[in-house]
C-alpha positions as CSV (number, residue, x, y, z in Angstrom):
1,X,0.0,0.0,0.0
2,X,1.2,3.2,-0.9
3,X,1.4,5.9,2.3
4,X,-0.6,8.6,1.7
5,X,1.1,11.7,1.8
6,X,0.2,14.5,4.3
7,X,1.4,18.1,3.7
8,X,3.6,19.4,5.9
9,X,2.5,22.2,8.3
10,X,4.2,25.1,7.5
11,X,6.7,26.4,10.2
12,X,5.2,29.7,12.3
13,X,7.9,32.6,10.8
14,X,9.8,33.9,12.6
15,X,10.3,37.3,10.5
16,X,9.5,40.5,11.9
17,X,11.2,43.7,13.6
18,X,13.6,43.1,16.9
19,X,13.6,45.6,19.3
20,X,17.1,47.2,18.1
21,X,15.3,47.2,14.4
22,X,12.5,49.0,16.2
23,X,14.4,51.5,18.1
24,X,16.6,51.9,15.4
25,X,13.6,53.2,13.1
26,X,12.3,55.5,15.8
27,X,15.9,56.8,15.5
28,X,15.7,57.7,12.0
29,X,12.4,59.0,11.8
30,X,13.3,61.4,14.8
31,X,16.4,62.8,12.9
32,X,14.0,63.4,10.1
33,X,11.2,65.0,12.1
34,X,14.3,67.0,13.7
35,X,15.5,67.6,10.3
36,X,12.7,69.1,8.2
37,X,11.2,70.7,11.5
38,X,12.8,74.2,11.0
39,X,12.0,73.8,7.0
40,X,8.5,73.5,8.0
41,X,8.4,75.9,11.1
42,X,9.9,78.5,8.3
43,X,7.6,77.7,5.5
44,X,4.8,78.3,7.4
45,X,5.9,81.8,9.6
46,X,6.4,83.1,5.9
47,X,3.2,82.6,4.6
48,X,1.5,84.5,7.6
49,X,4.0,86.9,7.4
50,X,2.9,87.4,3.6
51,X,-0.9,87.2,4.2
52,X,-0.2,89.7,7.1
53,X,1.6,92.2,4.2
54,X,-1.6,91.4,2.3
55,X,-4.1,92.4,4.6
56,X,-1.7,95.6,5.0
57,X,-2.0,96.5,1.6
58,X,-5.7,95.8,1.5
59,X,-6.2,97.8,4.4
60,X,-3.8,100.8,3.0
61,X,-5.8,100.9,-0.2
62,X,-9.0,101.3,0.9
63,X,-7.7,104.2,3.6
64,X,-6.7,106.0,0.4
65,X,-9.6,104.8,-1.7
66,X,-11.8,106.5,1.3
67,X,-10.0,109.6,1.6
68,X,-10.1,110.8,-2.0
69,X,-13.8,109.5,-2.3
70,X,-14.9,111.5,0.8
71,X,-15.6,108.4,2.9
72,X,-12.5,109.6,5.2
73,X,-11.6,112.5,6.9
74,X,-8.4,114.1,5.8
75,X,-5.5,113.6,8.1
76,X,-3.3,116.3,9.6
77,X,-1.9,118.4,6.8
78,X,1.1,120.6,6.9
79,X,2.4,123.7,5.1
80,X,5.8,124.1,3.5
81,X,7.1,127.0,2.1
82,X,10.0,124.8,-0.1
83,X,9.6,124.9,-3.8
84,X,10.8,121.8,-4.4
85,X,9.1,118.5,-5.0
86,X,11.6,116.7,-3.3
87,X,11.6,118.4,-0.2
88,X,7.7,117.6,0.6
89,X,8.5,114.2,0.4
90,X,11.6,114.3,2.5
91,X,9.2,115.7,4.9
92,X,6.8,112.5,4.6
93,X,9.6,110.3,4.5
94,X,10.9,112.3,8.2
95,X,7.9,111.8,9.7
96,X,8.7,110.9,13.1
97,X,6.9,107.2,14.7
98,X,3.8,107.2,16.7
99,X,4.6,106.2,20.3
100,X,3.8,102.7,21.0
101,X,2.1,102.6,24.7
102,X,-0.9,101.2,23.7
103,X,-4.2,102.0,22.1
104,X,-7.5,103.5,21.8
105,X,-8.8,103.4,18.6
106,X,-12.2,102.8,17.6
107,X,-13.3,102.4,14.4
108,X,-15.6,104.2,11.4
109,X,-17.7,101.6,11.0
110,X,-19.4,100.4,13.9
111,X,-18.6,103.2,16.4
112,X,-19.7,105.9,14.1
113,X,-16.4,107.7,15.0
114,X,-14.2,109.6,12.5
115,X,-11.7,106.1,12.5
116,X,-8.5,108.4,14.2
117,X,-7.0,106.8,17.2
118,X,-7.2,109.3,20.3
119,X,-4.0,106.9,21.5
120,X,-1.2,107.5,19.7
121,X,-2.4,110.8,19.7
122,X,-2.4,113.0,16.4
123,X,0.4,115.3,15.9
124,X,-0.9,118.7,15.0
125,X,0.4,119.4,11.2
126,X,1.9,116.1,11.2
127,X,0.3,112.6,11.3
128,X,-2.5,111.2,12.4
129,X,-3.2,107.8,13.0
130,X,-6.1,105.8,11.7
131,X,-7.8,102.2,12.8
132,X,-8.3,99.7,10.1
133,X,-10.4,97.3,12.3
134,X,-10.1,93.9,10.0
135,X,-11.9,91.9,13.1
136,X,-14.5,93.9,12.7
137,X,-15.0,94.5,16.4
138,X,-15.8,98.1,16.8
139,X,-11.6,98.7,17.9
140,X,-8.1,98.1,16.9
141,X,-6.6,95.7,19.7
142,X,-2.8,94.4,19.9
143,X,-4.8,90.6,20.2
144,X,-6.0,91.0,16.6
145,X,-4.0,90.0,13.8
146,X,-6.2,91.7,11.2
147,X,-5.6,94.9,13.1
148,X,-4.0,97.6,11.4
149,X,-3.1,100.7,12.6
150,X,-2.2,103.4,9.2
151,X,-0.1,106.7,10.3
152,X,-0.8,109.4,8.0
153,X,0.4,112.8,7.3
154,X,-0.6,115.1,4.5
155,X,1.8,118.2,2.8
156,X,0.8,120.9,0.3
157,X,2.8,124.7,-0.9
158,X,2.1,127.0,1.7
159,X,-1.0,129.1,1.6
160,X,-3.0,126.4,-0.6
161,X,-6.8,126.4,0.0
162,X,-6.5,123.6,2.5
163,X,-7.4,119.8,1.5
164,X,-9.7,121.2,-1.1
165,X,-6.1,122.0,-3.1
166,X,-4.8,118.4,-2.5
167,X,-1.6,117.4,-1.0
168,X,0.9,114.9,-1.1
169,X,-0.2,111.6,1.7
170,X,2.5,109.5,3.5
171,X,1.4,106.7,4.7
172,X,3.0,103.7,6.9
173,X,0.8,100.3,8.0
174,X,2.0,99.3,11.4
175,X,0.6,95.9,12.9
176,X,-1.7,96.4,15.8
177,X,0.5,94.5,18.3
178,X,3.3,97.0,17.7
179,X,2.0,99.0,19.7
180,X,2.6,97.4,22.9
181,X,5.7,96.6,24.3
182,X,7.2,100.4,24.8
183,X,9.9,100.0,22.4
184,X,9.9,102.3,19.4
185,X,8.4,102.0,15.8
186,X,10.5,102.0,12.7
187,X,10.4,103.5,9.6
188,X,12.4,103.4,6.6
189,X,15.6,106.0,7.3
190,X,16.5,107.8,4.1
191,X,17.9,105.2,1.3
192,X,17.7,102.1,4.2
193,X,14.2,100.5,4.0
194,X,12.7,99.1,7.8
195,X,9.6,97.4,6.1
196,X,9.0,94.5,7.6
197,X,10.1,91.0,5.3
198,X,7.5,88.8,3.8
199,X,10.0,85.8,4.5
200,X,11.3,86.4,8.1
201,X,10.8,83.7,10.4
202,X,9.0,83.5,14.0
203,X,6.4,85.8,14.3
204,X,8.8,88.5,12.1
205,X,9.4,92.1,13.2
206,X,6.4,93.1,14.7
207,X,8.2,97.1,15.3
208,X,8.5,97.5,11.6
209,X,6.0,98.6,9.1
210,X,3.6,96.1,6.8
211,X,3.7,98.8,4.0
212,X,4.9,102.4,3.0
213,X,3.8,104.5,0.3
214,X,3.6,108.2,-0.6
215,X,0.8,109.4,-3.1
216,X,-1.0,112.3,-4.6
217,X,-4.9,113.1,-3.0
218,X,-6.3,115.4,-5.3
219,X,-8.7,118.3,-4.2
220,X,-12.1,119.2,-5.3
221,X,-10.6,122.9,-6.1
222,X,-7.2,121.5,-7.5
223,X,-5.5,123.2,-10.1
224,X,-2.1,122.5,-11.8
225,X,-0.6,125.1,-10.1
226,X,-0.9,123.0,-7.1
227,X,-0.1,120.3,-8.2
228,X,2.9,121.4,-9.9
229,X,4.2,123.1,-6.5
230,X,4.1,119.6,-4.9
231,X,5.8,117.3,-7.7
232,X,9.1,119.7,-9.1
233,X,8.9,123.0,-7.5
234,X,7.0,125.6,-9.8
């Protein structure tokens, strides 16, 4: 008789990860993580550091969009006697930082208030300071990032008919937390820009401003003597 044949039970494996195999992948994944960690950390500070300069933007454009519809109060404007274009916009360029000790700003919108911060306080003939409330909570805070507070300052020829003959407008975008802290604001210093970077890391510096820009507001009862005065110096 023939035997019968019975398969063979296979043997239970023994394949699989020892504990040094285990510990050793843990290893490498760590080194990765440890790795690509700053990479990541970086990546991501830069892009809300760019949608931060965004909003600034956003927020600087519609304060100047406002002022030459009619929406929003001029700012402080002041004289100068110079007859040369470059010298009124030295004088925007020199215009000295708002102190940062805080804040009380409410804003146009839901306040009903003129939008001007009563803290920093508005320099006669020089700057005023103006709440863009992106929280859209009544106030600029330091808490909100979508807070921006605008410093702006106006200059036109001496003895021009006032904001009805337009004027040159400086303008700087600060972040709302800057103003906390006690340490001073920046500004760009002659040929050496202080605006903030789009690609700094961390939370970036918060002292320095989101946007700069100086621009032309035209006046109902503008004429090209005025404006003429302002750019070269007629």
């Amino acid at each position: 008789m023939k035997p019968y044949l019975f398969p063979l039970k296979p043997k239970p494996s023994e394949s699989g990860f020892t504990i040094i195999e285990s510990l050793l992948a843990i290893v490498v994944v760590g080194l990765l993580i440890v790795a690509i960690g700053p990479v990541i950390a970086f990546s991501a500070a830069t892009r809300v550091q760019a949608r931060r300069a965004e909003w600034a933007t956003q927020a600087a454009q519609e304060y100047i969009n406002g002022v030459r519809a009619g929406t929003i109060e001029d700012p402080e404007i002041h004289s100068l006697s110079q007859h040369q274009g470059v010298e009124y916009i030295n004088h925007l360029r020199d215009l000295s930082t708002p102190p940062a000790n805080g804040l009380d700003c409410k804003s146009r919108f839901k306040s009903g208030e003129d939008g001007y911060c009563d803290t920093p306080a508005p320099q006669t003939n020089q700057y005023s300071v103006y709440c863009f409330d992106g929280s859209n909570d009544g106030k600029c805070t330091t808490d909100e990032m979508q807070d921006f507070l605008i410093q702006v300052g106006g200059v036109q020829h001496e003895g021009s008919n006032g904001e009805n003959a337009g004027y040159l407008l400086g303008l700087r975008v600060y972040r709302a937390d800057a103003f906390e802290g006690g340490e001073p604001l920046k500004a760009t210093d002659g040929e050496e820009s202080q605006q903030a970077l789009t690609h700094a890391g961390g939370l970036g510096d918060r002292k320095a401003p989101l946007f700069e820009t100086i621009t032309e507001i035209t006046g109902i009862n503008a004429n090209y003597q005025d404006l003429c005065q302002r750019l070269s110096g007629c």
